[in-house]
PATOR-170790 format. One line per 2 residues: number of its first residue (from 0); their letters; for each residue x negated, y, z negated of N, C-alpha, C. Coordinates in steps of 0.05 Angstrom, whole numbers. Atoms other than C-alpha are relative to their C-alpha. Layout:
// residues N
NUM> A> X:Y:Z:X:Y:Z:X:Y:Z | ... $
This chain:
// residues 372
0> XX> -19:-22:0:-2123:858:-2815:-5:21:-22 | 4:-17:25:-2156:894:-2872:-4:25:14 $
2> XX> 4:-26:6:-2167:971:-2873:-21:9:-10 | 23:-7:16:-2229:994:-2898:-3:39:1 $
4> XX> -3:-31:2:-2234:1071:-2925:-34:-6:20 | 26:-3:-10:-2295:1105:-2880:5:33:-6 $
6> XX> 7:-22:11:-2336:1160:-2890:-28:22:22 | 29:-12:-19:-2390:1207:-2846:-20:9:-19 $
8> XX> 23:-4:12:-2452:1206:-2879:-27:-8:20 | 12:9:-23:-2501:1211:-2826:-29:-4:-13 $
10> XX> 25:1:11:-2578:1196:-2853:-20:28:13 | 26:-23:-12:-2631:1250:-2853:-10:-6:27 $
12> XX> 14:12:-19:-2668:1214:-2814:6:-1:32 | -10:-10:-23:-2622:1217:-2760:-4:27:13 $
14> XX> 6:-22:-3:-2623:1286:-2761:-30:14:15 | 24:-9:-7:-2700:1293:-2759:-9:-8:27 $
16> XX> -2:9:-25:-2696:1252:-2701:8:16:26 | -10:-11:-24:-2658:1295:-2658:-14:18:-4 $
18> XX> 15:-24:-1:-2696:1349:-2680:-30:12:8 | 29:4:-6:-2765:1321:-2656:11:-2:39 $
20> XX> 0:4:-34:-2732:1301:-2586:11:28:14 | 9:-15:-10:-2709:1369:-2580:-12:16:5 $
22> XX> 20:-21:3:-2772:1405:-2593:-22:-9:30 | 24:-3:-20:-2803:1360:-2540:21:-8:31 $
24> XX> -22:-7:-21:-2746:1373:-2485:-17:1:21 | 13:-21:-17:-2775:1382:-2417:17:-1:15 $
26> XX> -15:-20:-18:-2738:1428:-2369:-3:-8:23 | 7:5:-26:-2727:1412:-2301:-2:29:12 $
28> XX> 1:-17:-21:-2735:1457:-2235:35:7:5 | -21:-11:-2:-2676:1501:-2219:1:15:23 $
30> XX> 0:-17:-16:-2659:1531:-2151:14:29:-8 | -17:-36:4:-2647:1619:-2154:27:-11:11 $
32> XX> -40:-12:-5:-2567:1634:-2155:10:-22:9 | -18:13:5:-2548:1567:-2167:22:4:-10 $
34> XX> -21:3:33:-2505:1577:-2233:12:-25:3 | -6:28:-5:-2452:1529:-2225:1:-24:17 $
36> XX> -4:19:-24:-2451:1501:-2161:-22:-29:2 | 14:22:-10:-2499:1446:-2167:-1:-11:-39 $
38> XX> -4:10:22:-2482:1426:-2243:-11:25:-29 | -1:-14:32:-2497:1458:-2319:-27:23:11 $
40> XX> 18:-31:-3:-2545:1531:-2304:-20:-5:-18 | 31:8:21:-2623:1520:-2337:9:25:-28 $
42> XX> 4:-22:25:-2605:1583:-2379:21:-3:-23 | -25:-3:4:-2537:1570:-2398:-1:-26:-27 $
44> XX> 14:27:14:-2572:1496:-2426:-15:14:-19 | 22:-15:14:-2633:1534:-2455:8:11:-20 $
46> XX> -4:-14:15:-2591:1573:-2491:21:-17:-31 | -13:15:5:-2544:1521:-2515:-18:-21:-20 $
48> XX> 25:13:9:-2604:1480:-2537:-14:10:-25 | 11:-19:23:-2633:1535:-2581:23:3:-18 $
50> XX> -16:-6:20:-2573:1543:-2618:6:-27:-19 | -5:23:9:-2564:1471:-2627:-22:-10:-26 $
52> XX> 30:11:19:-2645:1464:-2656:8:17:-30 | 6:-31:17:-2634:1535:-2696:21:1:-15 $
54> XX> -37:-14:14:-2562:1560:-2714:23:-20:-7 | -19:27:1:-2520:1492:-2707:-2:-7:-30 $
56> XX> -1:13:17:-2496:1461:-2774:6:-22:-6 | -11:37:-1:-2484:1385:-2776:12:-5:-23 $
58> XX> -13:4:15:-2469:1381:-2847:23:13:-9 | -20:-16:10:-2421:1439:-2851:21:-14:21 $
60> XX> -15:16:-25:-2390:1401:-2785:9:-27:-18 | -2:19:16:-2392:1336:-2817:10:-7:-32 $
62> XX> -13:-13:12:-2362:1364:-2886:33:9:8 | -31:-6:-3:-2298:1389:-2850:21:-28:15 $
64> XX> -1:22:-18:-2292:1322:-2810:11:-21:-30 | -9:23:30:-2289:1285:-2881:22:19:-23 $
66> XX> -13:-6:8:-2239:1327:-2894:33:-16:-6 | -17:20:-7:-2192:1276:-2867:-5:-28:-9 $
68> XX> 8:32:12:-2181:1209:-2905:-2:-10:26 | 7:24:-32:-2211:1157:-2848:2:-25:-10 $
70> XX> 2:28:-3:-2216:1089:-2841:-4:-7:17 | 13:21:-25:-2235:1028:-2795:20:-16:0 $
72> XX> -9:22:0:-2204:966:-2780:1:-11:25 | 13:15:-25:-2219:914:-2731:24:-16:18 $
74> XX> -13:0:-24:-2171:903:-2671:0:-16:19 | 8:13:-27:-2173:843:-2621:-23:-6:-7 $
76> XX> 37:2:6:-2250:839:-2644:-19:28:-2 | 9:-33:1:-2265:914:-2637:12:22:-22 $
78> XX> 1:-20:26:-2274:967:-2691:12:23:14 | -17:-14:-1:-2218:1022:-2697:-16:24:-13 $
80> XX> 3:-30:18:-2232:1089:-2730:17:7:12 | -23:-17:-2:-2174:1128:-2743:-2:15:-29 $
82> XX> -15:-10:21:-2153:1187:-2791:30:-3:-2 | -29:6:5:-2085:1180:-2823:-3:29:-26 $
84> XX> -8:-25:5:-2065:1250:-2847:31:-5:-11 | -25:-7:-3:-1998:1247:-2880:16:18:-7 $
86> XX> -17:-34:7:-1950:1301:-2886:8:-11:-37 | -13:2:34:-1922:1313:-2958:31:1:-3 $
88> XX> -23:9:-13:-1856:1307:-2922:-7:-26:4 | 15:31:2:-1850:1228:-2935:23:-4:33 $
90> XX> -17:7:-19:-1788:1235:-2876:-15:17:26 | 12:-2:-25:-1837:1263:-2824:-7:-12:21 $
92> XX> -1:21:-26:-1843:1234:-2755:-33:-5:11 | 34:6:-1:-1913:1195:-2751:-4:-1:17 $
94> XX> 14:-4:-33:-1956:1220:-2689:-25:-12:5 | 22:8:3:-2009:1183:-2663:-9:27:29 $
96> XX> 12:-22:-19:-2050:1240:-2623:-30:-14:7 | 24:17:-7:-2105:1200:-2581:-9:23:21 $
98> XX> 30:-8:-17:-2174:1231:-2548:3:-2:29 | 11:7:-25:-2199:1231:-2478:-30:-2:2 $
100> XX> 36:-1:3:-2274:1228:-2449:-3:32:18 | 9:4:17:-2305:1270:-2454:-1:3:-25 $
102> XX> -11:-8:22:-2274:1281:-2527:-5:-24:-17 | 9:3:27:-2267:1260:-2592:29:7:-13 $
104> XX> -18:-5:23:-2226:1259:-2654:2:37:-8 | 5:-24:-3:-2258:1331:-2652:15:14:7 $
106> XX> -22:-11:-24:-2206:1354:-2598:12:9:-25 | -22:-4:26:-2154:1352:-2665:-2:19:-29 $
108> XX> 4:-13:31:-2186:1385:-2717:11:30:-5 | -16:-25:-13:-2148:1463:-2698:23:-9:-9 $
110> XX> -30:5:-10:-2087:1428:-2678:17:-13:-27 | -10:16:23:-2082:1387:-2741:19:6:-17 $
112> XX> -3:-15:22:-2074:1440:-2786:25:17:9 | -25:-1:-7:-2013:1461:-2748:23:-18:3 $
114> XX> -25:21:-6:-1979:1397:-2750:5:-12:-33 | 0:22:20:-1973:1378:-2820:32:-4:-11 $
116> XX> -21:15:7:-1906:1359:-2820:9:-19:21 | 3:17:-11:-1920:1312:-2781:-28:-27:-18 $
118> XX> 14:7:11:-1953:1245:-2810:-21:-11:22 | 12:3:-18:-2010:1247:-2764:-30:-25:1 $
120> XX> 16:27:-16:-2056:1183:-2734:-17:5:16 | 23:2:-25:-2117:1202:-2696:-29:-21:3 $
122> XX> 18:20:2:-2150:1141:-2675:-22:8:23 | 20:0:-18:-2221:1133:-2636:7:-17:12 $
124> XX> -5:16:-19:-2212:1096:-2573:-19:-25:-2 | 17:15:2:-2253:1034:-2582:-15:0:22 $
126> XX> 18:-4:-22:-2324:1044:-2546:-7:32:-11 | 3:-28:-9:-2320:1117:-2558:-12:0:-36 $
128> XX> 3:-10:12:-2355:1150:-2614:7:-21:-32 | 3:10:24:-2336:1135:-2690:12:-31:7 $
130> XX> 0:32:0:-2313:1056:-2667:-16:-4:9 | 22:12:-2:-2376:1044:-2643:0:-16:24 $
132> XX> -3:21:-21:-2391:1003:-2578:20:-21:-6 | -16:33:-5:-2343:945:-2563:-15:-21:12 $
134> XX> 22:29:-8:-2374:873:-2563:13:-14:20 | -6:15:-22:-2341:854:-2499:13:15:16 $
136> XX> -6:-16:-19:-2315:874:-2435:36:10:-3 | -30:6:-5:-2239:893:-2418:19:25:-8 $
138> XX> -13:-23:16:-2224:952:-2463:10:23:25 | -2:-13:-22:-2195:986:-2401:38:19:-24 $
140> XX> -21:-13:9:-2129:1035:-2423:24:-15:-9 | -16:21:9:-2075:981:-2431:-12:-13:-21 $
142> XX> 3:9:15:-2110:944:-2476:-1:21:-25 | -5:-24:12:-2120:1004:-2513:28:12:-17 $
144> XX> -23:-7:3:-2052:1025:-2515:20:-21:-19 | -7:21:12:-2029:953:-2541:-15:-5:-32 $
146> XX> 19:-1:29:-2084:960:-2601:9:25:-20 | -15:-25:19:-2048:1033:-2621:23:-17:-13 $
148> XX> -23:17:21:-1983:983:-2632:-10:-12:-14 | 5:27:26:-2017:933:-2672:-4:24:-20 $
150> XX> 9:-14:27:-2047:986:-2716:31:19:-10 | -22:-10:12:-1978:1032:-2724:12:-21:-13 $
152> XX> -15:25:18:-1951:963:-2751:-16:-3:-27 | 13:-3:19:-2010:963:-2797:6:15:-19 $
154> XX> -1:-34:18:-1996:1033:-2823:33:-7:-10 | -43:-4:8:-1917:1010:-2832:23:17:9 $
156> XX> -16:-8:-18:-1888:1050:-2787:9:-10:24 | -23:7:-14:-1824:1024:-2754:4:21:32 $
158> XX> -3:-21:-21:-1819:1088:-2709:-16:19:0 | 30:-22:-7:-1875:1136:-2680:10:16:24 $
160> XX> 11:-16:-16:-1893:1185:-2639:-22:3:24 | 24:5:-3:-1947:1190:-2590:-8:25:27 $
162> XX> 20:-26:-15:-1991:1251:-2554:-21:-8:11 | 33:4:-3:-2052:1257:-2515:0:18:35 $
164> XX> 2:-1:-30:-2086:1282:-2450:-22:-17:8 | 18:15:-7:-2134:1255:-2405:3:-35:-5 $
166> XX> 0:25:4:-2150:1180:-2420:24:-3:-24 | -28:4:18:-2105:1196:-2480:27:7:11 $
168> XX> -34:-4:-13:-2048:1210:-2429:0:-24:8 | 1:38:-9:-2060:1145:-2402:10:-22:-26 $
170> XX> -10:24:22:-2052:1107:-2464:28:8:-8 | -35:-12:17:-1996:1148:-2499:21:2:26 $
172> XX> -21:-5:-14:-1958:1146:-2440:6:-42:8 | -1:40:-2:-1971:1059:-2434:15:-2:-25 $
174> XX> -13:13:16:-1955:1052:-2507:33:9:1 | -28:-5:-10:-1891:1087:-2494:14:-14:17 $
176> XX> -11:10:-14:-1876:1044:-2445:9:-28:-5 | 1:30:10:-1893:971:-2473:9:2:-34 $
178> XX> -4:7:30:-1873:994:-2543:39:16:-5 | -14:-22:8:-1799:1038:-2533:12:-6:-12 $
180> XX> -9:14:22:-1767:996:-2585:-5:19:-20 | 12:-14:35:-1810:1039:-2642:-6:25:19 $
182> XX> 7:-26:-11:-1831:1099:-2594:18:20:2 | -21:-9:-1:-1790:1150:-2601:-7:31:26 $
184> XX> 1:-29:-18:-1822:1206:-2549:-24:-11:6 | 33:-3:-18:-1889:1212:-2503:6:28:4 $
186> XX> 4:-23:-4:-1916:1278:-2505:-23:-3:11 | 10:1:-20:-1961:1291:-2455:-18:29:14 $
188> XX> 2:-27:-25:-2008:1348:-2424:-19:-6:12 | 1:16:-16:-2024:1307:-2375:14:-20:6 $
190> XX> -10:20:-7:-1995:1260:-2329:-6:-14:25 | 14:18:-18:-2036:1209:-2300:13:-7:27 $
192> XX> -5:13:-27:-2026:1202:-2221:24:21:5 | -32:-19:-6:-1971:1260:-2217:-8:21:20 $
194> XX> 10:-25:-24:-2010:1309:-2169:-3:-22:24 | -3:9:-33:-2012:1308:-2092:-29:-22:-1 $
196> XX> 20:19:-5:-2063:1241:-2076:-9:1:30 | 5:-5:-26:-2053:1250:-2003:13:27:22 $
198> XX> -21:-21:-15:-2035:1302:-1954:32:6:7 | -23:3:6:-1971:1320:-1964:20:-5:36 $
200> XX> -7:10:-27:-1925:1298:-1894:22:11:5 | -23:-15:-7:-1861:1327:-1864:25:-14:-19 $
202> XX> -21:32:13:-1824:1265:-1892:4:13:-28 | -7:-5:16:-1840:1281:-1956:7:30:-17 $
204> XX> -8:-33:7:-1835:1361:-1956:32:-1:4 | -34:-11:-7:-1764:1362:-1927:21:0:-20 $
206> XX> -21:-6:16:-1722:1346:-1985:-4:14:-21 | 8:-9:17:-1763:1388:-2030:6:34:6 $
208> XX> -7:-33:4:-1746:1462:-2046:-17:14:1 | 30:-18:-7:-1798:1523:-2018:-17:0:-27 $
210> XX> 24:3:30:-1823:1524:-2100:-14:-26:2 | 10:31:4:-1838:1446:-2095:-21:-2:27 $
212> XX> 19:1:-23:-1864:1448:-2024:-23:14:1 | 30:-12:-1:-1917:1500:-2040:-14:-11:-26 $
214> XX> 13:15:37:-1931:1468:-2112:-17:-18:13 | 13:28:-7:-1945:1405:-2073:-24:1:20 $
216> XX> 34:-1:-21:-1997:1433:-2022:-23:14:-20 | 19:-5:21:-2025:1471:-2085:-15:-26:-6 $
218> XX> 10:31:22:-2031:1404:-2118:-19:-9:23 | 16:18:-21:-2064:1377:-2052:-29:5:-6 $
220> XX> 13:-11:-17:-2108:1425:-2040:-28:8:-32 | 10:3:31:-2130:1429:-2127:-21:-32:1 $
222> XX> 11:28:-9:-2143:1349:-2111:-22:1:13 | 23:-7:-27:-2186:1364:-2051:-21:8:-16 $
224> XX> 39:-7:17:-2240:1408:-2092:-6:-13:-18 | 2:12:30:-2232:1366:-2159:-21:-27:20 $
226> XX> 7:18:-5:-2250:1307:-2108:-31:3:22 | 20:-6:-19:-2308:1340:-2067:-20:13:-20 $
228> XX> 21:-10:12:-2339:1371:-2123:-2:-4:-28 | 7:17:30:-2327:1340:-2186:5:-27:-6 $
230> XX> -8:29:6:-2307:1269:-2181:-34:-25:-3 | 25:9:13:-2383:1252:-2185:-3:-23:-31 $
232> XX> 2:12:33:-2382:1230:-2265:15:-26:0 | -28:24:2:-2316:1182:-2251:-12:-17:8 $
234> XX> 9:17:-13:-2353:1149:-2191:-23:-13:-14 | 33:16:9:-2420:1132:-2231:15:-25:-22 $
236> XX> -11:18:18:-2381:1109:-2294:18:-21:5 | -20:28:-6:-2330:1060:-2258:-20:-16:7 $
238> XX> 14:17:-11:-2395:1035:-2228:-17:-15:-10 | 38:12:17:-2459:1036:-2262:-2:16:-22 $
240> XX> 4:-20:27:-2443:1059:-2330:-25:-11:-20 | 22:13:8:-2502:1013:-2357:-23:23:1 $
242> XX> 36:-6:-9:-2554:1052:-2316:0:27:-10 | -10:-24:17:-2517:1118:-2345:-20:6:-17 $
244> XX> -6:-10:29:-2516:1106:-2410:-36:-1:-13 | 32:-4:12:-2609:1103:-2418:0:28:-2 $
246> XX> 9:-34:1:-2613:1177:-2402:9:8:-21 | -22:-21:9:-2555:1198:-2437:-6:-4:-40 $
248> XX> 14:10:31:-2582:1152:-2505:-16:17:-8 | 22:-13:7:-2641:1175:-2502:-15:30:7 $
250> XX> 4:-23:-7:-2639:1245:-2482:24:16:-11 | -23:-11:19:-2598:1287:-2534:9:29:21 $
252> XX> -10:-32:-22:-2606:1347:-2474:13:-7:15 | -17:10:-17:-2584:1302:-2427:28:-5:-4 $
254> XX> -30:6:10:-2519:1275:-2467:11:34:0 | -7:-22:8:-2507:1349:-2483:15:12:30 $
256> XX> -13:-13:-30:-2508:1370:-2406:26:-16:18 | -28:23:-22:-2464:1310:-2386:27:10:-1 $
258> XX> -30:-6:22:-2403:1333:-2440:-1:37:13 | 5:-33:2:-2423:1415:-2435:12:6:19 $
260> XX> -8:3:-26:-2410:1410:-2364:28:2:4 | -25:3:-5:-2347:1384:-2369:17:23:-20 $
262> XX> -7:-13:21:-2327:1426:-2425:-1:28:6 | -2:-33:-6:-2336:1491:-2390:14:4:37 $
264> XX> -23:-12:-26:-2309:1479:-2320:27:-18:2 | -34:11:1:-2253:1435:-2340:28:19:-12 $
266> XX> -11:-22:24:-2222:1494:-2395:-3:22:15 | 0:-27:-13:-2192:1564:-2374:-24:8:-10 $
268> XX> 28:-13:1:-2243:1612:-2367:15:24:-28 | -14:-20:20:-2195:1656:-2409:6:-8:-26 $
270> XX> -11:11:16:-2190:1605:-2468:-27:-19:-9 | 32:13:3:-2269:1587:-2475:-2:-10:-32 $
272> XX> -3:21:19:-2286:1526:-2529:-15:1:-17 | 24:-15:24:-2328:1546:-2589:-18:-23:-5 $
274> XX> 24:16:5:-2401:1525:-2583:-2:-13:-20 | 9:19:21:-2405:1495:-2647:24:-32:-1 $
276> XX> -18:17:-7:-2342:1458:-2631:-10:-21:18 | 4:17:-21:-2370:1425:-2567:-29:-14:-16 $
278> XX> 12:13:17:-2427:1408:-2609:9:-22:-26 | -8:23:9:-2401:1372:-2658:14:-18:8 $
280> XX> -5:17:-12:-2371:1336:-2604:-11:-17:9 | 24:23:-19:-2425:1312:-2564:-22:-7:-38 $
282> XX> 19:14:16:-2467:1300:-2640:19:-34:1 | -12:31:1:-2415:1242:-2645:-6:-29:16 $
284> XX> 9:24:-20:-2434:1210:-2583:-22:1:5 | 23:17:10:-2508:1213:-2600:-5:-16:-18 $
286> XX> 7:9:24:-2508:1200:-2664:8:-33:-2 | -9:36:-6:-2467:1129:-2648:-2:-14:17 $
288> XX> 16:8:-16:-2509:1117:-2586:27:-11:23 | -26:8:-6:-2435:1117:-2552:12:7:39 $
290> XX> -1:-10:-24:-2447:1142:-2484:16:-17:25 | -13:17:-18:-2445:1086:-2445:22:-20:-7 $
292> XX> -24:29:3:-2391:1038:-2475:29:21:-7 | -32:-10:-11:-2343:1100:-2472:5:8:30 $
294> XX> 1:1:-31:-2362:1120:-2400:13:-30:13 | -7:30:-17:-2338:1044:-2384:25:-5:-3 $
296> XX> -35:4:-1:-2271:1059:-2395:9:3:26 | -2:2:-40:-2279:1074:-2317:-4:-27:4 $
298> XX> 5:19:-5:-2306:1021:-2303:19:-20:1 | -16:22:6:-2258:973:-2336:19:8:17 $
300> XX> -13:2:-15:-2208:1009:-2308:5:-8:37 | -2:6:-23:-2233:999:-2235:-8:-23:8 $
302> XX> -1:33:-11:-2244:929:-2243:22:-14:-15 | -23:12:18:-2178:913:-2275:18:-11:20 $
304> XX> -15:10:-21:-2126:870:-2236:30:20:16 | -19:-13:-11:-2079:927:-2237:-4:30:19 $
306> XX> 17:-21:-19:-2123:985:-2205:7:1:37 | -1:-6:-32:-2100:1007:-2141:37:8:-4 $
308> XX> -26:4:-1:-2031:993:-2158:19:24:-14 | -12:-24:6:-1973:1045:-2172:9:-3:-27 $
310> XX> -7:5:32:-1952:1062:-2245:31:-17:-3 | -22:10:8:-1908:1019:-2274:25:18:-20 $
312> XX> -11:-17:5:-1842:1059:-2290:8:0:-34 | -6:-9:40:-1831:1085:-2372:28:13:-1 $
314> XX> -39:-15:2:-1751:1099:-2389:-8:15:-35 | -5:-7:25:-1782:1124:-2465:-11:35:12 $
316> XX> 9:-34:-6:-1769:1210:-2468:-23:2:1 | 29:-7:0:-1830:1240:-2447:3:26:-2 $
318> XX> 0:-30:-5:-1849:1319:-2453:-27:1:15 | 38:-10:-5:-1912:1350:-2415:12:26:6 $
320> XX> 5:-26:-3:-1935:1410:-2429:-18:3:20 | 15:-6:-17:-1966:1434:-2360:-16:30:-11 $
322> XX> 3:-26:1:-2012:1481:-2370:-25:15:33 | -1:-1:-28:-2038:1520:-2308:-33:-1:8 $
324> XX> 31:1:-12:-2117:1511:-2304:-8:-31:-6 | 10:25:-8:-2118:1432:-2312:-1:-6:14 $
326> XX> 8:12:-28:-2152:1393:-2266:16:-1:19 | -21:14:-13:-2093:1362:-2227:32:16:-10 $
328> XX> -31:-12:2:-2021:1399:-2207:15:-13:-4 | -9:31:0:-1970:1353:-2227:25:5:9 $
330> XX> -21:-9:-22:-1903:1350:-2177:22:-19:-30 | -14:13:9:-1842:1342:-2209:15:-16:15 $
332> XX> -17:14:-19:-1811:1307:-2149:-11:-38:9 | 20:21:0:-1868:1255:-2160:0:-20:-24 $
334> XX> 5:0:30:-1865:1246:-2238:36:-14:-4 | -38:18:5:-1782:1224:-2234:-1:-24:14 $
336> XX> 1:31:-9:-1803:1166:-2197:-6:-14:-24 | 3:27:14:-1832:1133:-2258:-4:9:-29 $
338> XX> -3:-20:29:-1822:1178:-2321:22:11:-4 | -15:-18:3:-1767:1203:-2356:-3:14:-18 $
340> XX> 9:-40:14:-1787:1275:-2365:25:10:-19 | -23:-23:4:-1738:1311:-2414:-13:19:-11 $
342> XX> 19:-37:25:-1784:1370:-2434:-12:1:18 | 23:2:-11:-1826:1402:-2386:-11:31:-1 $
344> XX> 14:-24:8:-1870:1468:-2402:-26:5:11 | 24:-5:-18:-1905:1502:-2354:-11:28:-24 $
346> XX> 20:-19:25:-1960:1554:-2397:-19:9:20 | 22:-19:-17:-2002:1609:-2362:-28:-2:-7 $
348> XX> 37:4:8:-2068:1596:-2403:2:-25:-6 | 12:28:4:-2106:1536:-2419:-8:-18:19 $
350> XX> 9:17:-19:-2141:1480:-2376:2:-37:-14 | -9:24:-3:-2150:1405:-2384:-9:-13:-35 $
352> XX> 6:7:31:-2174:1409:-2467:18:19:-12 | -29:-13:13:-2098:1429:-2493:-8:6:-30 $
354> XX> 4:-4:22:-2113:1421:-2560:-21:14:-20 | 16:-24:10:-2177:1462:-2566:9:31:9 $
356> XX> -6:-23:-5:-2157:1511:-2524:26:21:4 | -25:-30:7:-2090:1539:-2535:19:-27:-26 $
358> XX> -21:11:15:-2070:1497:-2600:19:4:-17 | -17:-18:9:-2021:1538:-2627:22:-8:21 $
360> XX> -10:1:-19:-1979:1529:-2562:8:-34:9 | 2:30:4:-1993:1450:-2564:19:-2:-23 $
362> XX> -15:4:28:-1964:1453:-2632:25:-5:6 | -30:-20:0:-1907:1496:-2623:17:-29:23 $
364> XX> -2:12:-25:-1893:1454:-2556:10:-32:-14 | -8:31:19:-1898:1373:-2596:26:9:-17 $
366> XX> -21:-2:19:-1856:1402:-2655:26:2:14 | -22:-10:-20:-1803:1428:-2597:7:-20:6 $
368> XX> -15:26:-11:-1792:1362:-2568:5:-27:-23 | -16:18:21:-1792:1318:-2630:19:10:-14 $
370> XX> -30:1:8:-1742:1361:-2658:22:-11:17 | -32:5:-13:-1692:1353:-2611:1:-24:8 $
């Protein structure tokens, strides 16, 4: 149950490393007037690449990162990294603000600096990045979510908070559920399984109001392309995140295009994510060879006994901030089956990385619902 302070001190050597494998990069073939339609653009990489060899700073990145007292501590058998940020308000309401894939503690570093009256908790998901692979199978989102309680007990906090999107909507919306004793809110911008899944049916349009009925064929019809043209990444990693994770190790262009990818058509186009930012995102998940044992958080999840099955219902307040270019529409007529929403904020900019790209609005938004 110990705690151990940690620190980012990455070795030269590392460094020189990446800096030999990108000099000897080789380029694939590219069909004319692709751009996006068939994955990340040769030029768009190329260019991304050169900045990374050339203009990129690791230690000025790695410097602001140890800005935040860190630590470790080992979990079930698996290594934690978390910062613990605390306000200078000792009666501030402690938030744990958890990651998604493809993200990072990174996501927070903006948002942070707007929350400091809040005593804030941003742990690495075990598998992902600064905890380092996990030495066994299982780490699927529930267990996850059960490893945030043990550690808020660690930290001595009786009553928390808890945020996230993506995989971190998944958790922060579980520990809210198995913990509402100490939880005092789920904030949310995302909410796992809340958009249209299947064609929407007469049955279920009729008691819904013309705004909900066209929301819900939106949502359908959002689903439909998300699932014909980007659900690729999900399907490999629930599968064969093993056979993944060689390229992605050992190809610092490759890891780059996997994350980059996502990082530019997941995010409004109006609210674009600062190159050095997404870099020091994806150095994390070279540098700790982390590809594949966070990609297997699919995985676990689609070999878990509860997979298939509908969410189990959470009575602890929730808020989500919708904002209108994430992946997935989310129905409110869908979401009162097994959540109780009392905050809900729909927002004209931003996409499915809240906290890089409109964190000001994130802020404003958390602080809004834990006051009240």
């Amino acid at each position: 149950m110990t705690i151990e302070p940690f620190r980012l001190d990455v070795p030269e050597s590392e460094l020189d490393d990446l800096r030999r494998r990108l000099d000897l990069v080789r380029w694939p073939a590219e069909l004319p007037g692709a751009e996006w339609s068939r994955g990340v653009p040769l030029a768009y990489l190329q260019d991304l690449v050169a900045h990374w060899r050339d203009g990129y700073d690791w230690r000025a990145a790695e410097a602001r990162l140890n800005e935040w007292p860190q630590y470790t501590t080992v979990i079930e058998g698996a290594q934690v990294h978390f910062a613990h940020v605390p306000s200078s308000d000792p009666s501030a309401v402690p938030l744990v603000l958890t990651h998604g894939w493809p993200g990072s503690v990174v996501e927070f570093t903006e948002v942070a600096k707007l929350l400091t009256d809040f005593h804030l908790v941003i742990p690495t998901i075990p598998g992902f990045t600064l905890s380092g692979p996990v030495q066994e199978p299982g780490w699927e989102f529930k267990r996850v979510a059960r490893a945030w309680t043990e550690l808020m007990t660690r930290l001595g906090y009786p009553r928390y908070g808890v945020q996230g999107g993506d995989w971190g909507a998944a958790i922060s919306r579980e520990v809210g559920r198995i913990d509402p004793e100490r939880v005092i809110g789920v904030h949310l911008n995302l909410i796992p399984g809340a958009g249209a899944t299947s064609e929407p049916t007469p049955e279920e349009l009729a008691p819904l109001d013309p705004a909900e009925q066209e929301r819900t064929w939106a949502s359908w019809r959002r689903q439909q392309a998300f699932a014909s043209e980007q659900q690729g990444y999900a399907d490999l990693q629930s599968t064969r995140p093993q056979t993944v994770a060689y390229a992605l190790t050992d190809s610092p262009v490759g890891q780059l295009a996997w994350i980059a990818e996502k990082f530019a058509t997941w995010s409004d186009p109006a609210s674009p994510i600062d190159r050095d930012v997404l870099l020091t995102n994806v150095m994390l998940y070279w540098l700790t060879r982390t590809a594949g044992s966070a990609g297997a958080i699919y995985y676990e999840r689609a070999h878990a006994s509860y997979w298939g099955q509908p969410a189990e219902p959470s009575s602890t307040p929730t808020a989500l901030l919708d904002l209108a270019h994430e992946n997935f529409i989310p129905l409110r007529h869908k979401v009162a089956r097994t959540d109780n929403v009392v905050r809900w904020t729909s927002h004209p900019h931003g996409g499915h990385f809240a906290a890089l790209e409109q964190p000001a609005v994130l802020a404003a938004d958390i602080r809004a619902f834990f006051r009240a």
